[in-house]
C-alpha positions in Angstrom: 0.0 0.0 0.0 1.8 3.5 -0.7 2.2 6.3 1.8 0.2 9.4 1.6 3.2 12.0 2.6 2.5 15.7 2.8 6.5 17.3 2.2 6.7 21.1 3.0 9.7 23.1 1.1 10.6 26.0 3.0 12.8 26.8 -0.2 15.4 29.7 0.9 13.4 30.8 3.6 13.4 31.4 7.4 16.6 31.9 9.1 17.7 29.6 12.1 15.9 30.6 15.1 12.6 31.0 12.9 13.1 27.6 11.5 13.4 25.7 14.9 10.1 27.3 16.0 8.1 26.6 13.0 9.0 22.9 13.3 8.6 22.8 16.8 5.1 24.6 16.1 4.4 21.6 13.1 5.6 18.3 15.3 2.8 19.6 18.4 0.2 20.2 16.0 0.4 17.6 13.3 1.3 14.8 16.3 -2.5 13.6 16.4 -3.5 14.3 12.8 -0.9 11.8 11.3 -2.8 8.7 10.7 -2.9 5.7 9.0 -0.3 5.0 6.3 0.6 8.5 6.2 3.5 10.4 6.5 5.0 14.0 7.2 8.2 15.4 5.8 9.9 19.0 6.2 12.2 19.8 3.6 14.2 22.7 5.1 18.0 25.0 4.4 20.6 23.5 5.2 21.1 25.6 8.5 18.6 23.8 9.9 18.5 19.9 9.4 20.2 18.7 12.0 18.5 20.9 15.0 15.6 19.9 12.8 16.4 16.4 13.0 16.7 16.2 16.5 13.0 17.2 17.0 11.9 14.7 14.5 9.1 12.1 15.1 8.0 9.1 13.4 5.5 11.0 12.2 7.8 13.8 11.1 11.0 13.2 8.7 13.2 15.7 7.6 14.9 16.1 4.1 17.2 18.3 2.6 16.2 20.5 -0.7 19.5 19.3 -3.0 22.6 17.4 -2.7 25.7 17.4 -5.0 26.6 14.1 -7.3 29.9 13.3 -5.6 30.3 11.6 -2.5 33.0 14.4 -1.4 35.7 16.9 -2.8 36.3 20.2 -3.8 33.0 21.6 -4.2 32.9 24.8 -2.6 29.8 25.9 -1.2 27.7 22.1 -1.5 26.4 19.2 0.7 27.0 15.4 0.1 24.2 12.8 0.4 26.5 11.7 3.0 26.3 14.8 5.0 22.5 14.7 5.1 22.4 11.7 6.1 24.8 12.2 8.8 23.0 14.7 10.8 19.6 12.9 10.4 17.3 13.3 7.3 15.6 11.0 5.3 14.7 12.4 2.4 15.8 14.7 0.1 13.9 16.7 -2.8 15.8 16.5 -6.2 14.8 18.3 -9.7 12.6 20.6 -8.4 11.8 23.2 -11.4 13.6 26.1 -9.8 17.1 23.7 -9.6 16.1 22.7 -13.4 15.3 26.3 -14.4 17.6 28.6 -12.3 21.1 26.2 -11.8 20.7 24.6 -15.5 20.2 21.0 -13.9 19.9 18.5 -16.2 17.9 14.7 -16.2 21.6 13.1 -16.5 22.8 15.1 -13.7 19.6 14.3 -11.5 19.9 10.5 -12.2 23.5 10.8 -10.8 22.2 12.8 -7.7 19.7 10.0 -7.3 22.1 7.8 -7.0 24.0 9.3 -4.7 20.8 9.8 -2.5 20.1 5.9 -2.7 23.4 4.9 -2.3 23.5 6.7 1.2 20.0 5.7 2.1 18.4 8.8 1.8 15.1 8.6 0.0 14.5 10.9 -3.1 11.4 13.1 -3.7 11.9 13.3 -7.3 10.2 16.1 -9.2 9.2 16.5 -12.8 6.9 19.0 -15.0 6.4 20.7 -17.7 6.8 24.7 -18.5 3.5 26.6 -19.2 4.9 26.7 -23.2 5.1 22.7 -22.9 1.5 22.5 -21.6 0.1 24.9 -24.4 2.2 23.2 -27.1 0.4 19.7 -25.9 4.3 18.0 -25.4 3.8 17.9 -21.6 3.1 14.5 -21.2 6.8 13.3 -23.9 8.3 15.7 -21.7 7.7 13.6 -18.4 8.2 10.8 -19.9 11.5 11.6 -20.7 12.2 13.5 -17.4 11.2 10.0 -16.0 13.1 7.9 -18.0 16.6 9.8 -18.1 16.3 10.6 -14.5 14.9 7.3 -13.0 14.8 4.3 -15.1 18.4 3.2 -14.9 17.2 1.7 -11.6 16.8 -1.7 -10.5 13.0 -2.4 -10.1 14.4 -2.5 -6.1 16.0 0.5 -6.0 13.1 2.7 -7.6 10.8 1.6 -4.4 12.4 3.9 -2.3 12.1 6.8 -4.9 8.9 8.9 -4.4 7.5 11.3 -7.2 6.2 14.5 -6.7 4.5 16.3 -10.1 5.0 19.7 -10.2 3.4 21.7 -13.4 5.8 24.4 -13.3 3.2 27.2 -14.3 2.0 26.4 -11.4 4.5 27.0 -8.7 4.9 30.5 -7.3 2.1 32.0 -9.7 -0.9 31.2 -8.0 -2.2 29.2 -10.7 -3.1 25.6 -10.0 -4.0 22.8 -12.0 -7.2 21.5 -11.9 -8.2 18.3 -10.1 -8.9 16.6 -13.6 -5.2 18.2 -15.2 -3.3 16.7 -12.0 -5.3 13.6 -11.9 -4.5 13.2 -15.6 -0.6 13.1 -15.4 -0.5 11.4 -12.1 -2.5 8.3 -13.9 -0.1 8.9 -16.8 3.0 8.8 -14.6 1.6 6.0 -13.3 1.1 4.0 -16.4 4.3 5.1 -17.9 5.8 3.1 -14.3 3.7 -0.1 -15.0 5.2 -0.2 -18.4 8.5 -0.1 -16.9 8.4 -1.7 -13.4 5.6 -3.4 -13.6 1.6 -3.0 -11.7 2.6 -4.1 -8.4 5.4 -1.2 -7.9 3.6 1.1 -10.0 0.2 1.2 -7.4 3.1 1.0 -4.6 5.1 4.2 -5.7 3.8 7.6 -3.5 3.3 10.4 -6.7 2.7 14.0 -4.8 1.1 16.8 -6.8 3.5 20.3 -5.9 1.7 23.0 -7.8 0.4 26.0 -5.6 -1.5 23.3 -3.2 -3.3 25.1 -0.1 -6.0 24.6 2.6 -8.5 25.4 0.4 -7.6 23.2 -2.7 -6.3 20.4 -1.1 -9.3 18.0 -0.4 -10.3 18.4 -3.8 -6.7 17.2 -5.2 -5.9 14.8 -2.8 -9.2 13.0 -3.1 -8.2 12.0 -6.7 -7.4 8.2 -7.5 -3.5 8.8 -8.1 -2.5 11.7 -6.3 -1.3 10.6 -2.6 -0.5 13.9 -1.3 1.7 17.1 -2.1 4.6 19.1 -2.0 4.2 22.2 -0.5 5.9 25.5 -0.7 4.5 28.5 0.7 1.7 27.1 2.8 4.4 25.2 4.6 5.7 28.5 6.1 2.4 28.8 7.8 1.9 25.9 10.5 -2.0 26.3 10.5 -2.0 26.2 6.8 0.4 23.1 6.8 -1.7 21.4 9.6 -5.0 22.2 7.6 -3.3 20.4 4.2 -2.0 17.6 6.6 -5.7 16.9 8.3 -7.0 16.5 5.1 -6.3 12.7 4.9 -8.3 12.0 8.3 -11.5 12.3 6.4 -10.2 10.2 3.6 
């Protein structure tokens, strides 16, 4: 059975001291409203993981926002898989749009960074999505596939089980736009097909796909009450512990 998980990415936001309280503020308020198979994960700076980490539940993970390919070296100014996984985190987020967009990262380099991740058992979220000109042109659904297949498929059907996907229509992140139940539904049960064809039905209706496009209080029953979508990524609602908690309570009605 796959895990719902709701992820919050505080993306380059709160500064140390503001970062321990809004976690501390998340793990008291979220502590009874985890249930079930279900599953939530703070994605935070670097500044903050392992402080984070030390609060952390089994109902709350922690995960970095990036790591570099290599295992160590002279690489001024980044953080190993290693490292992450030293101080305490589980998971990591890897291809979001704004790495693909802003620091040129590329579905070769992301399948090396996943590797890195697995190899030192931290457990990608793994994003993909396509540009507003991709949606309009009609090529978004080639362009996950490739983003799937260049960044993912080399794995083993084993190692891909501990990959989760997060689908992230990259017109909608930051814009206030969101996609439609029916458009997210759509490429979730696409994604979702493309991994039967590849790993087969059993890992395919096992792997967690999140949707990360703009996902609030208010949108959030609606999306996550959709066959394929098993909860979201969220950015600037998870700066706002009522928000988050409000997103994360959704899936004790379910």
């Amino acid at each position: 059975m796959r895990k719902n998980i709701v992820a919050g990415n505080w993306k380059m936001n709160l500064d140390y001291e503001q970062g321990l309280s809004l976690f501390s503020e998340i793990v008291n308020m979220v502590k009874d409203e985890v249930v079930g198979n279900q599953e939530v994960v703070v994605c935070s700076p670097a500044i903050h993981l392992s402080s984070l980490a030390k609060l952390s539940t089994a109902k709350v993970a922690v995960g970095a926002q990036n790591i570099h390919q290599a295992a160590s070296g002279a690489y001024t100014g980044e953080i190993s898989a290693s490292q992450v996984k030293s101080v305490g985190a589980s998971y990591v987020i890897l291809g979001h749009s704004e790495r693909r967009a802003y620091f040129g990262e590329t579905d070769a380099l992301l399948a090396e960074k996943v590797d890195a991740a697995l190899a030192h058992g931290l457990k990608p979220i793994f994003c993909i999505g396509e540009t507003k000109e991709e949606r309009e042109s009609g090529e978004f659904f080639a362009v996950i596939k490739t983003q799937l297949e260049q960044g993912l498929f080399h794995l083993s059907a084993d190692a891909f089980q501990a990959v989760v996907l997060a689908y992230e229509p990259v017109w909608a992140i930051g814009t206030g736009l969101t996609a439609t139940p029916a458009q997210a539904q759509d490429v979730h049960a696409f994604i979702r097909q493309t991994l039967v064809e590849k790993y087969g039905q059993e890992i395919a209706e096992n792997t967690t796909i999140l949707y990360g496009g703009s996902c609030n209080p208010s949108n959030a029953n609606e999306l996550f009450s959709q066959t394929d979508i098993d909860g979201g990524l969220i950015g600037g609602a998870s700066l706002k512990s009522r928000d988050f908690l409000e997103i994360v309570k959704v899936f004790n009605s379910k």
